[in-house]
BALOBA-1460 file (C-alpha; in Angstrom, 3 decimals):
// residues 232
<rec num="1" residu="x" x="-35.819" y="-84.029" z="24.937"/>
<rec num="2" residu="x" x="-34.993" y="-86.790" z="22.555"/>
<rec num="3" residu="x" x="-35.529" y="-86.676" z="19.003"/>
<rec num="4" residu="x" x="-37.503" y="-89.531" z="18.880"/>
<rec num="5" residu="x" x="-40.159" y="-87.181" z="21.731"/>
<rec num="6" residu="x" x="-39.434" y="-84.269" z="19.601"/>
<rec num="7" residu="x" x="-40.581" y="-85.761" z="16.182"/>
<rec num="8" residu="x" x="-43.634" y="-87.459" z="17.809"/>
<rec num="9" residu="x" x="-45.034" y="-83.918" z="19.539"/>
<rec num="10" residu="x" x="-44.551" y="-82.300" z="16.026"/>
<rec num="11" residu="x" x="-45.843" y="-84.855" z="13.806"/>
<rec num="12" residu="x" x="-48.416" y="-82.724" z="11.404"/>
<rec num="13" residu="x" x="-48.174" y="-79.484" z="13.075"/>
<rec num="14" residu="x" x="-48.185" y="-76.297" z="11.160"/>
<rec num="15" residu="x" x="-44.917" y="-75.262" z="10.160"/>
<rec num="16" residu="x" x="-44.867" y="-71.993" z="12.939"/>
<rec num="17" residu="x" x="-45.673" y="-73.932" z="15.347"/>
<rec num="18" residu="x" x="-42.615" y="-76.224" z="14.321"/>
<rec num="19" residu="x" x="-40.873" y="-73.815" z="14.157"/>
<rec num="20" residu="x" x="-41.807" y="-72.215" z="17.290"/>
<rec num="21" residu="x" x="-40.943" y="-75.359" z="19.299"/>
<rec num="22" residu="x" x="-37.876" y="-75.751" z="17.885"/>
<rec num="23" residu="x" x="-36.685" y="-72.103" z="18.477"/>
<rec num="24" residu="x" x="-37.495" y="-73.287" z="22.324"/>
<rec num="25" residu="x" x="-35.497" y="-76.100" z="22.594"/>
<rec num="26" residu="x" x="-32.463" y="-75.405" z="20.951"/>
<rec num="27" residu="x" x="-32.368" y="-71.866" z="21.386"/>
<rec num="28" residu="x" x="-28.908" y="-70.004" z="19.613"/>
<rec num="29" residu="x" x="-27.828" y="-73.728" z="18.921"/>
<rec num="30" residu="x" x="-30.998" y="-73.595" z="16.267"/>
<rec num="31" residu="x" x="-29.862" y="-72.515" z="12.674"/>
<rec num="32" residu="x" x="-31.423" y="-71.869" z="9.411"/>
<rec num="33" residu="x" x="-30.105" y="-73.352" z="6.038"/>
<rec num="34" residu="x" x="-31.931" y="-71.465" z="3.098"/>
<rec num="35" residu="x" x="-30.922" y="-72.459" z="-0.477"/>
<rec num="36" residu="x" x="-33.375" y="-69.276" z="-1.542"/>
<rec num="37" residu="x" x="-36.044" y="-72.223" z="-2.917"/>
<rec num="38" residu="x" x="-39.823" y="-71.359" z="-2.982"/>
<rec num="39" residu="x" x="-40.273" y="-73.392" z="0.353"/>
<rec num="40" residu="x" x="-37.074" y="-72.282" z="1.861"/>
<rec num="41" residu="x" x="-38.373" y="-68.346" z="1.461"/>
<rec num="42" residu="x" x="-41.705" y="-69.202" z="3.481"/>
<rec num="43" residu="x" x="-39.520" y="-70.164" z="6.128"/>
<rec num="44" residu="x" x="-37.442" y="-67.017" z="6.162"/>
<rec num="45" residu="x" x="-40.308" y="-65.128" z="5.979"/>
<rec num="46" residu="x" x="-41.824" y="-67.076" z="8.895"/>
<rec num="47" residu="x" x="-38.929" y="-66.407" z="10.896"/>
<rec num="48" residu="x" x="-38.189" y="-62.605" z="10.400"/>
<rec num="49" residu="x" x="-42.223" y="-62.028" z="10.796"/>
<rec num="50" residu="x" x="-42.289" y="-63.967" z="14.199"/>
<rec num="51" residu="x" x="-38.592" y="-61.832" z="14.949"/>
<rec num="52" residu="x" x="-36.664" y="-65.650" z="16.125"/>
<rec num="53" residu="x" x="-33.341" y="-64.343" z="16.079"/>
<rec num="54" residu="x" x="-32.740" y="-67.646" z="14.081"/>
<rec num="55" residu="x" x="-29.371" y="-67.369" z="12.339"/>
<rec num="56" residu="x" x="-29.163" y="-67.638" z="8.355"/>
<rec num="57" residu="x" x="-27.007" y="-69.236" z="6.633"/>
<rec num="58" residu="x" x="-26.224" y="-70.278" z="2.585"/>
<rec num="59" residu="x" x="-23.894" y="-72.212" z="0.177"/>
<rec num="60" residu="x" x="-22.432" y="-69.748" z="-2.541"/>
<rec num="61" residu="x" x="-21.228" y="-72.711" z="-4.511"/>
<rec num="62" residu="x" x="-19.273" y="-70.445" z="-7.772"/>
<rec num="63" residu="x" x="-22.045" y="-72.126" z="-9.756"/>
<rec num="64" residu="x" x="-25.084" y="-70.738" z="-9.209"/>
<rec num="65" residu="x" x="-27.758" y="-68.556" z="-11.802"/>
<rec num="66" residu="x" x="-27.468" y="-64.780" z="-11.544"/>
<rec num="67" residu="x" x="-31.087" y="-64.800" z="-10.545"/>
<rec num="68" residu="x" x="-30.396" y="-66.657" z="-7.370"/>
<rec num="69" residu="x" x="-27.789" y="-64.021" z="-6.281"/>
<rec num="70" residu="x" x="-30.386" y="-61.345" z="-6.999"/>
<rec num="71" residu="x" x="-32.990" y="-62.601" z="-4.764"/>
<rec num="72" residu="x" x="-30.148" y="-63.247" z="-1.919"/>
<rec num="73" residu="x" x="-30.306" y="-59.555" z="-1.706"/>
<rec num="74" residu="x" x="-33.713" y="-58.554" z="-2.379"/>
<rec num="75" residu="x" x="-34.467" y="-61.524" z="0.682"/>
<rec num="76" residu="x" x="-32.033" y="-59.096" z="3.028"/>
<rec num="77" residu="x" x="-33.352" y="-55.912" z="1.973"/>
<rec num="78" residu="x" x="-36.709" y="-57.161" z="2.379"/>
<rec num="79" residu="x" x="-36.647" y="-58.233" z="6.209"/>
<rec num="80" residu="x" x="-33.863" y="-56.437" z="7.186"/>
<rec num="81" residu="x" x="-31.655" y="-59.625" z="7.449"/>
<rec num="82" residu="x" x="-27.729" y="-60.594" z="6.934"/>
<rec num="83" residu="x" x="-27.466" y="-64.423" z="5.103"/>
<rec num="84" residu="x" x="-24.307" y="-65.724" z="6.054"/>
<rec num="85" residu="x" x="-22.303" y="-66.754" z="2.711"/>
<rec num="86" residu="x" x="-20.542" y="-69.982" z="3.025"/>
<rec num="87" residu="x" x="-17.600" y="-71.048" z="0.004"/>
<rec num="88" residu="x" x="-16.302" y="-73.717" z="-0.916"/>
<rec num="89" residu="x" x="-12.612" y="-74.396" z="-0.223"/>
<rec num="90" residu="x" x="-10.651" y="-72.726" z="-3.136"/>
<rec num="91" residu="x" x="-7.689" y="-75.019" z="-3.251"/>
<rec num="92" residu="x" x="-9.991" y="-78.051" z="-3.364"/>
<rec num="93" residu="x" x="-12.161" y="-76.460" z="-6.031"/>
<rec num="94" residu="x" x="-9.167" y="-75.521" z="-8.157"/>
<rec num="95" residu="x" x="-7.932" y="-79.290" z="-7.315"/>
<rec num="96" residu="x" x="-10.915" y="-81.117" z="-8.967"/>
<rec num="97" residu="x" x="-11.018" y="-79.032" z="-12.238"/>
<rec num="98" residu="x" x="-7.441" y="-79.778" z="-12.529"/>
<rec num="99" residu="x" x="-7.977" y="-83.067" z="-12.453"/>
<rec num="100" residu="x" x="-11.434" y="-83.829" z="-13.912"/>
<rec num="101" residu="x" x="-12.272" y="-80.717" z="-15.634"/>
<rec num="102" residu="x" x="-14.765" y="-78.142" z="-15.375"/>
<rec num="103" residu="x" x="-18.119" y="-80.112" z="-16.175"/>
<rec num="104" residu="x" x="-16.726" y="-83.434" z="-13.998"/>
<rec num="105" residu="x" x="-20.199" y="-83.513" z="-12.517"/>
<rec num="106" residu="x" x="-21.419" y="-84.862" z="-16.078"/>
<rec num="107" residu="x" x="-18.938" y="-87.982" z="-16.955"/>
<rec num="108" residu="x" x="-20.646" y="-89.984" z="-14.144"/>
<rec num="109" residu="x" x="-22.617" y="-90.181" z="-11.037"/>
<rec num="110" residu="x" x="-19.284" y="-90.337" z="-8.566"/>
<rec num="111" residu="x" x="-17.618" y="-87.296" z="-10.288"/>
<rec num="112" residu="x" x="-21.234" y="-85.415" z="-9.950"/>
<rec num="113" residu="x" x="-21.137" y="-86.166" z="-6.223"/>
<rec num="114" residu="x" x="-17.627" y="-85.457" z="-6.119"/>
<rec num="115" residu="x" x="-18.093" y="-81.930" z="-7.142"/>
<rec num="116" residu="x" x="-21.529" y="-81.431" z="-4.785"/>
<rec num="117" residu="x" x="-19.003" y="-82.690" z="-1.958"/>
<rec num="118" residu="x" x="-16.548" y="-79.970" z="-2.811"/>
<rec num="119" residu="x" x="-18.872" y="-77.143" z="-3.737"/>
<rec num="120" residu="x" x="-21.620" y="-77.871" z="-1.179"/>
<rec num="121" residu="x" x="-21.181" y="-80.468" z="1.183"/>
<rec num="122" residu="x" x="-17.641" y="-79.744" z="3.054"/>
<rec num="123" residu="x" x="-19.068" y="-75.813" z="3.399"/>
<rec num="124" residu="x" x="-22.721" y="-76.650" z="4.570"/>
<rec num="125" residu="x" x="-20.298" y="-78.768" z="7.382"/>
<rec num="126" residu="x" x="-18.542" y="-75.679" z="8.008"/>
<rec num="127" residu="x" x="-22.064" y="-73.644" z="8.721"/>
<rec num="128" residu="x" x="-23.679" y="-76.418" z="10.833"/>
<rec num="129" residu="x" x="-20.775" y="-76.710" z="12.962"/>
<rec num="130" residu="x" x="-21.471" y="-74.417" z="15.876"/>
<rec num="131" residu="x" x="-25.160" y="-76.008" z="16.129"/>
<rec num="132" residu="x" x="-27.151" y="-78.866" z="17.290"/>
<rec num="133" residu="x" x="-30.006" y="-78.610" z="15.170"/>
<rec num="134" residu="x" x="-30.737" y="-77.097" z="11.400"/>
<rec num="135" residu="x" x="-34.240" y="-76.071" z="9.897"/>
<rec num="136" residu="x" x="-34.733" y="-77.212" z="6.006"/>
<rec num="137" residu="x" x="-37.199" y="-76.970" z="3.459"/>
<rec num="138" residu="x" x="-37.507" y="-80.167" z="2.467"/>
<rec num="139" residu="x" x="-41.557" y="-81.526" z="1.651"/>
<rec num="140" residu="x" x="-42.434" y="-85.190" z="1.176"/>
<rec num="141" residu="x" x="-44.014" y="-84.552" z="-2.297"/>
<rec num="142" residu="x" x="-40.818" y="-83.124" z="-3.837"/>
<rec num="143" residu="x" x="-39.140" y="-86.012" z="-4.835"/>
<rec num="144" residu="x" x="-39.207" y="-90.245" z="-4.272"/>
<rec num="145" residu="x" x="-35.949" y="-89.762" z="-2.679"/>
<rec num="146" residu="x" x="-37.741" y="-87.531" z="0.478"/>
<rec num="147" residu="x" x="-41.118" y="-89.200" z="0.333"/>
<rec num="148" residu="x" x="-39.865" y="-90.127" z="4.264"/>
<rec num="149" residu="x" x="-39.714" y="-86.993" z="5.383"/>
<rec num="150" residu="x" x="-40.919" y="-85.654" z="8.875"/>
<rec num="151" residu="x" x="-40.958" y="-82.611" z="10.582"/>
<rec num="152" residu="x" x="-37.920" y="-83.767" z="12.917"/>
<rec num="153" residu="x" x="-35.655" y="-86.169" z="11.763"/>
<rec num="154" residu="x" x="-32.538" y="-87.307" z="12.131"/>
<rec num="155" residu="x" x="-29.153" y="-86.114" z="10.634"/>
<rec num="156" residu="x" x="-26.434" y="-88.483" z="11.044"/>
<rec num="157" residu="x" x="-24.020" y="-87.273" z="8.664"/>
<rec num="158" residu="x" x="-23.702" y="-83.967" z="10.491"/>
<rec num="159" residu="x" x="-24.607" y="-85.125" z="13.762"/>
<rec num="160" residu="x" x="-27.569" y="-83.144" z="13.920"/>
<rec num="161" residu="x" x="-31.255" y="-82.594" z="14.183"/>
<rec num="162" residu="x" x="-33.086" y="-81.421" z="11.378"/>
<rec num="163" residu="x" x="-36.200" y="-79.467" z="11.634"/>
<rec num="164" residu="x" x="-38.809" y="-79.760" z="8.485"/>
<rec num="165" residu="x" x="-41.401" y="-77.206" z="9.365"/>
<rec num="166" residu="x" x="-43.189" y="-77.678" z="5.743"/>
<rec num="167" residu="x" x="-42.987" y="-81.466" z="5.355"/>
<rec num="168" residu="x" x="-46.632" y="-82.114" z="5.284"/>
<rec num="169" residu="x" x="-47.047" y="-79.109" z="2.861"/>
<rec num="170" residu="x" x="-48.466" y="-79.641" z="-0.911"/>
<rec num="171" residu="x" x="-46.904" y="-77.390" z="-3.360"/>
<rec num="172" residu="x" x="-50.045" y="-75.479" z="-3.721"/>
<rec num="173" residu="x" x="-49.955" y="-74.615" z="-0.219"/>
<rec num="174" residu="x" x="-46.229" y="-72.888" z="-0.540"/>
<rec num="175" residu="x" x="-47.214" y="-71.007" z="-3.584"/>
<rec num="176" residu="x" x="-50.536" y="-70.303" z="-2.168"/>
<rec num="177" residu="x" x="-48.287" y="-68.103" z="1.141"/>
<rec num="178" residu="x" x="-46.079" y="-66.873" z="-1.283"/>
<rec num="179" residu="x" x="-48.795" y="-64.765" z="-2.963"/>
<rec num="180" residu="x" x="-50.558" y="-64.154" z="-0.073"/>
<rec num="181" residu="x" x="-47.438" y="-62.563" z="1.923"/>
<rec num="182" residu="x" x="-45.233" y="-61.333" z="-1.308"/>
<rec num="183" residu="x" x="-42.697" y="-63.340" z="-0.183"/>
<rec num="184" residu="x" x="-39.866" y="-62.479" z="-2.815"/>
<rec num="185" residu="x" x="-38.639" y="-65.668" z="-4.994"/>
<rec num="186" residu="x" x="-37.081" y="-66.711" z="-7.822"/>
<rec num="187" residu="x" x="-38.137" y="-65.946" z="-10.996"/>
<rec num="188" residu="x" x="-36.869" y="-68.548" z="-12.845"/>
<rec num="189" residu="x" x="-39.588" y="-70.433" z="-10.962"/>
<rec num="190" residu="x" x="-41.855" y="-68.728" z="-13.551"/>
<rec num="191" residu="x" x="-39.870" y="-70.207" z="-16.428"/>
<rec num="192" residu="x" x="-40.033" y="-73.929" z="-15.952"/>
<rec num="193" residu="x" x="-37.367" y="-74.309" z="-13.150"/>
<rec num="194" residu="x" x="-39.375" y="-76.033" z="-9.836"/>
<rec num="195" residu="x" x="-36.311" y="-76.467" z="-8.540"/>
<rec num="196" residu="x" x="-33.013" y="-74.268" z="-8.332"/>
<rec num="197" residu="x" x="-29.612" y="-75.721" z="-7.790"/>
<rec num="198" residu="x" x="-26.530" y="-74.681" z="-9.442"/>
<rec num="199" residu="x" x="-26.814" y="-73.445" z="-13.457"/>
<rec num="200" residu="x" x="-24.452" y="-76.355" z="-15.071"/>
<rec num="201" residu="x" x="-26.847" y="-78.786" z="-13.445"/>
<rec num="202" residu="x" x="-30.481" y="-77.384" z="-13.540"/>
<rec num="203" residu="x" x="-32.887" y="-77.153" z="-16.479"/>
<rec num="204" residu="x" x="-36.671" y="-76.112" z="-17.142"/>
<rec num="205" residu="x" x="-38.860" y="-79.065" z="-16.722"/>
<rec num="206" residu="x" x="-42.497" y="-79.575" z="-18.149"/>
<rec num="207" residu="x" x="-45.368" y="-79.523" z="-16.075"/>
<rec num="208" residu="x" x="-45.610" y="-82.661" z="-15.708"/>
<rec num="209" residu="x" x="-42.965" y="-83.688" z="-14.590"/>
<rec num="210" residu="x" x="-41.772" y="-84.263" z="-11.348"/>
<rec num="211" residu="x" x="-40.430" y="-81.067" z="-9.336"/>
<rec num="212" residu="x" x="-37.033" y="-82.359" z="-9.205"/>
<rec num="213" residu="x" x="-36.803" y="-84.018" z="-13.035"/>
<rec num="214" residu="x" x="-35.124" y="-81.145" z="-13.832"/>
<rec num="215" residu="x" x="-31.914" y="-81.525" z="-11.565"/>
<rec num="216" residu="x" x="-28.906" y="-83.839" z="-12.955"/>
<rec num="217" residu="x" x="-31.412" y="-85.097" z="-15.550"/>
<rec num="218" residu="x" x="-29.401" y="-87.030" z="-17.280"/>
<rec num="219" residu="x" x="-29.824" y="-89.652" z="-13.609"/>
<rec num="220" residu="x" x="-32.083" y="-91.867" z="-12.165"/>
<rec num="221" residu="x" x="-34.483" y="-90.172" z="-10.226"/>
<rec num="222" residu="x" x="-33.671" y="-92.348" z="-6.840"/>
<rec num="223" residu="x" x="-30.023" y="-90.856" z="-7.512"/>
<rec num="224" residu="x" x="-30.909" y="-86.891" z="-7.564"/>
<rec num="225" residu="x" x="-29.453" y="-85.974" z="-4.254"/>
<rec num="226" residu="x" x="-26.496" y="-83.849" z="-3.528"/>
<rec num="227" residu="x" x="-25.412" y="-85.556" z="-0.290"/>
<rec num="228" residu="x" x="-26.214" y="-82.032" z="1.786"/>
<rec num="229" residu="x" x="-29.890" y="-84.673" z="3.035"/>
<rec num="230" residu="x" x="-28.538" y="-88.243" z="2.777"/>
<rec num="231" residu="x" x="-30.935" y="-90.166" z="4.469"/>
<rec num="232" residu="x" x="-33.721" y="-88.861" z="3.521"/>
């Protein structure tokens, strides 16, 4: 099945049944990228209640908050589930901060991607090798830079099909199954922080602002994107 067929048969289903149909057609070549976000736990627990034997996999990049590390292992203890870590490359960490410092990702926009590339980038292209297709979290109301977003798209940089089961989903409506199921998340989510990326480059946002305001804030908001979903 094309992607094109694929992305037209899913277009405003509910996320299991996305999810579902995409266990079926790409079977143990169908992998699951969690950063631990809010919609990124619905998912896992989607997938451990339905029991897809759906591999797991995550980007440790030497940055993150404490908190983030603590609910990696409350997520495993909960379901009964391994999340494969994935590094960055140590001699091309140690490389960069040689070169540009510790806090590069702050003199500009290039060193900031720079740094992403190293830390998150090159090792999600490690995890997504073995497989044809990857499930994210990623909703069209998180951010102007993923307003485009459909349940199947496609993922040029890695070559790959990319599966977003909550795309159509409001925030309300992830929060809303999180306290319905006690799905386990992060509680800096409870202290401003919408969304969770690494500690140097993630702050507490008000209300109201935009989910994402609070990632590389010192950028333009059609800039705040890692590289990991160019395209979107």
């Amino acid at each position: 099945m094309t992607t094109e067929a694929l992305r037209s048969e899913l277009a405003g289903q509910a996320p299991e049944t996305v999810l579902r149909r995409a266990w079926e057609t790409f079977g143990a070549r169908l992998v699951f990228a969690t950063s631990l976000a809010a919609e990124d736990q619905v998912i896992t627990e989607m997938i451990a209640r339905n029991r897809w034997p759906i591999p797991l996999v995550t980007l440790d990049t030497g940055r993150l908050f404490p908190e983030t590390y603590d609910l990696l292992a409350e997520t495993e203890r909960r379901y009964g589930i391994r999340i494969q870590v994935f590094f960055p490359d140590r001699a091309a960490v140690e490389a960069m901060v040689a070169e540009s410092g510790i806090n590069l990702f702050r003199d500009s926009v290039a060193s900031r991607k720079r740094c992403c590339h190293v830390r998150k980038i090159e090792p999600l292209r490690r995890a997504l090798a073995p497989y044809a297709a990857w499930i994210c979290g990623l909703r069209r109301g998180q951010s102007v830079t993923r307003a485009e977003v459909s349940e199947v798209d496609d993922d040029a940089v890695n070559g790959l099909v990319k599966i977003n089961p909550l795309a159509a989903w409001s925030e309300e409506q992830v929060w809303g199954t999180i306290a319905a199921r006690g799905i386990p998340y992060n509680p800096l989510h409870d202290r401003g922080y919408p969304s969770i990326g690494c500690a140097g480059c993630t702050r507490a946002v008000r209300r109201t602002e935009d989910v994402r305001a609070g990632r590389w804030w010192w950028e333009e908001p059609e800039q705040k994107e890692c590289g990991l979903h160019k395209g979107t």
